[in-house]
Backbone as CSV, one residue per row, in Angstrom:
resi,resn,N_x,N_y,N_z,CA_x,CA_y,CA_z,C_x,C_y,C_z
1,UNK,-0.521,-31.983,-5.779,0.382,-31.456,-4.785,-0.424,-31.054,-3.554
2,UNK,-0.167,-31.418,-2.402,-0.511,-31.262,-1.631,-0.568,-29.528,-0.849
3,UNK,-1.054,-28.860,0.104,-1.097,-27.782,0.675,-2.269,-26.829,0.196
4,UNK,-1.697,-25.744,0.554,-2.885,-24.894,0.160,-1.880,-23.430,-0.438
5,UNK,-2.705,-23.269,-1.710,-2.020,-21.629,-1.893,-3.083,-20.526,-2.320
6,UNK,-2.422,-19.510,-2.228,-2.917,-18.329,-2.486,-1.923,-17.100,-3.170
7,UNK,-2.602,-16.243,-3.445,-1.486,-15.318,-3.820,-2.017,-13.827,-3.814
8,UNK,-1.425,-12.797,-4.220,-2.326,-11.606,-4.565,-1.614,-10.606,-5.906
9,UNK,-1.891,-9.615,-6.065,-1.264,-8.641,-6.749,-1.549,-7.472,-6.619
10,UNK,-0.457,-6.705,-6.361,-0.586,-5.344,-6.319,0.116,-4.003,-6.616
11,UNK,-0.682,-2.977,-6.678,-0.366,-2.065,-7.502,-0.291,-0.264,-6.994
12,UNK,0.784,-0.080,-7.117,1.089,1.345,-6.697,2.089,2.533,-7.618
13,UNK,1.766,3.502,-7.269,2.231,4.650,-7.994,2.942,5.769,-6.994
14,UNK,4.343,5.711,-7.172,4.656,7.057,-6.447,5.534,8.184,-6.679
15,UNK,5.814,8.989,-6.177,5.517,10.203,-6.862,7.005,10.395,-6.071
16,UNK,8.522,11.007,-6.884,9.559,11.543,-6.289,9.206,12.512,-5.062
17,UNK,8.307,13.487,-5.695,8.614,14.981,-4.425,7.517,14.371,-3.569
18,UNK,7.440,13.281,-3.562,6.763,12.750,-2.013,7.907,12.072,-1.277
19,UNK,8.781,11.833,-1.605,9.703,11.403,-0.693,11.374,12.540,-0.427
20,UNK,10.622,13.625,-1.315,11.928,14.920,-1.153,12.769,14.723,-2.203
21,UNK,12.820,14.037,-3.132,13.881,13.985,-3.670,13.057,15.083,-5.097
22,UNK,13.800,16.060,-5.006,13.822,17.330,-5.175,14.199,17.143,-6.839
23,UNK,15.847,17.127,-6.528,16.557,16.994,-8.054,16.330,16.242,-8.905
24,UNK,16.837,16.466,-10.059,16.705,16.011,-10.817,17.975,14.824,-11.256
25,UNK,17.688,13.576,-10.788,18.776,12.774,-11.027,19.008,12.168,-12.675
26,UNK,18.404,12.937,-13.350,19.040,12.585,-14.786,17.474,12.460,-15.681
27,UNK,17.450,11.878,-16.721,16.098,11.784,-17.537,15.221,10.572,-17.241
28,UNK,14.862,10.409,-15.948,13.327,10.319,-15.290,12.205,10.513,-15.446
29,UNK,11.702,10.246,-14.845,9.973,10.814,-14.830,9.711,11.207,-12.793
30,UNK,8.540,11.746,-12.967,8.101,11.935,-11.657,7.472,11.201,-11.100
31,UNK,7.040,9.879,-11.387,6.207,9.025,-11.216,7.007,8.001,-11.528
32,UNK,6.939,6.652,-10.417,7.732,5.285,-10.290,6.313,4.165,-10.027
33,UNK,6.241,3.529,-11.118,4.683,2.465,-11.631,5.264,1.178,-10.725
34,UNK,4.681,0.455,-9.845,5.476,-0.736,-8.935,4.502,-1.651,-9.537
35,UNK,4.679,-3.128,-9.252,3.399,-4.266,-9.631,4.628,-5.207,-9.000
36,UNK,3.427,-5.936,-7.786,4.051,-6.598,-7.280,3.427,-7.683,-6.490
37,UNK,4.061,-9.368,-7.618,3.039,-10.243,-7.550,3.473,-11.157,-6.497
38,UNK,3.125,-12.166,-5.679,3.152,-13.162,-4.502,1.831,-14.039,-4.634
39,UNK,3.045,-15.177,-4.664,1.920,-16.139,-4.219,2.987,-17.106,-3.274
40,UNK,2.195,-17.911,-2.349,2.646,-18.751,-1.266,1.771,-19.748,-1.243
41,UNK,2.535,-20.837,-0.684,2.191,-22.092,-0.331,2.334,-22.844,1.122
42,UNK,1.356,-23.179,1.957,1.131,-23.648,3.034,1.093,-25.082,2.946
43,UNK,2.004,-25.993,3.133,2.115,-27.110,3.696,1.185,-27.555,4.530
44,UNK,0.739,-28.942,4.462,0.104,-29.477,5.555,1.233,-30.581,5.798
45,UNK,1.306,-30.648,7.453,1.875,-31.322,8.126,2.378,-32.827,7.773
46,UNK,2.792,-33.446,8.022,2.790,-35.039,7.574,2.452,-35.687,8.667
47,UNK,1.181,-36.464,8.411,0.612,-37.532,8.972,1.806,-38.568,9.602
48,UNK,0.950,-38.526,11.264,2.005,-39.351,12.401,1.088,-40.483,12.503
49,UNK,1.846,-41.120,13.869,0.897,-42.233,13.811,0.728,-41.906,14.937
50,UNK,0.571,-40.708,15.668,0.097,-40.439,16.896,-1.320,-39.924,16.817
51,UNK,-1.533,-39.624,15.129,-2.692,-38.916,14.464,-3.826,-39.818,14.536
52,UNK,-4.773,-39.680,15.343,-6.398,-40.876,15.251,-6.826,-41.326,14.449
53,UNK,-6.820,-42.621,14.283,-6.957,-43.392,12.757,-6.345,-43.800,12.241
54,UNK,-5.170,-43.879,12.646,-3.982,-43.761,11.405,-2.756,-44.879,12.431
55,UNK,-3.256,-45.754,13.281,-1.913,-46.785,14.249,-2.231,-46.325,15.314
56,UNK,-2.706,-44.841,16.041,-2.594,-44.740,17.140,-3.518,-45.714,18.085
57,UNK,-2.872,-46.062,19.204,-3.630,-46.764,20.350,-3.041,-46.311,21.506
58,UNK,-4.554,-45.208,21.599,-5.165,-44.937,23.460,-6.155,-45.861,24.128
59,UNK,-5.194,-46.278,25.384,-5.697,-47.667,25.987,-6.568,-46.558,26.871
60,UNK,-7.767,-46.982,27.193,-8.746,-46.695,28.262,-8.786,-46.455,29.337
């Protein structure tokens, strides 16, 4: 397959009474565990024939 990919992963922890939320909305915890994976893919273009090498002709 053609293109190029990459990806990453990442990881965070946060905490209710950092964002105010005070109460207690039911049997929770205080701490919300995130993981959050991406990966992407970059296309390469499709070859023209305007591309050098490939049909093009620049007259002189």
């Amino acid at each position: 397959m053609r293109g190029y990919r990459t990806g990453f992963k990442a990881q965070t922890t946060l905490r209710r009474a950092d964002f105010g939320i005070a109460y207690e909305p039911g049997p929770t915890t205080e701490t919300l565990e995130f993981d959050l994976f991406v990966e992407g893919i970059r296309k390469q273009p499709p070859r023209s024939i305007a591309t050098p090498g490939y049909g093009s002709h620049n007259p002189a």
